[in-house]
Residue, then its C-alpha position, 0 to 999 in steps of 0.5 A: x670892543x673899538x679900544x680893544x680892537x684899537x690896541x691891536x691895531x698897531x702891532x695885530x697881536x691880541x691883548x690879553x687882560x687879566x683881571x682879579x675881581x678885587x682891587x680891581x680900579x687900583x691893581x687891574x686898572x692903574x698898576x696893571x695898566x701901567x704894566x701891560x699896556x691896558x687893564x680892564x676890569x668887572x669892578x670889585x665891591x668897593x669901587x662900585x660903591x664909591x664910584x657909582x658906575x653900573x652893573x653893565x659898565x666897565x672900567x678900563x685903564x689905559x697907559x698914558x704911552x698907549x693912549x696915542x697908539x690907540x687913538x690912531x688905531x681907533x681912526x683906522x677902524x671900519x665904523x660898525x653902526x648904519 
């Protein structure tokens, strides 16, 4: 949600992911990421297997160039935890 919301910051437009379900580290996450700024995806088969990340964790590709936008806008977001 804060990296989201972070990408956002910079420009206030929304970011629109798009993902496929397969392929998902290679196409949504590198070469979509490279594309479009960010790529998120829900992991396919083979990347949950030889990753071992869990059913309730997402990867997220991130641009090398957005990387620094998105620091910024996460150090100018309200904090949402007491």
């Amino acid at each position: 949600m804060h990296v989201v919301q972070a990408n956002s910051y910079a420009k206030g437009k929304r970011a629109k992911l798009d993902t496929l379900g397969a392929a998902s580290v290679c196409g949504d996450c590198t070469a979509l990421a490279l594309q479009e700024g960010l790529g998120l995806s829900f992991g396919c088969k083979g990347s949950r297997k030889h990753s071992g990340y869990e059913d309730f964790e997402v990867p997220l590709g991130i641009a090398f160039e957005k990387v620094k936008e998105i620091e910024d806008g996460l150090s100018r977001l309200p904090g949402t935890r007491a």
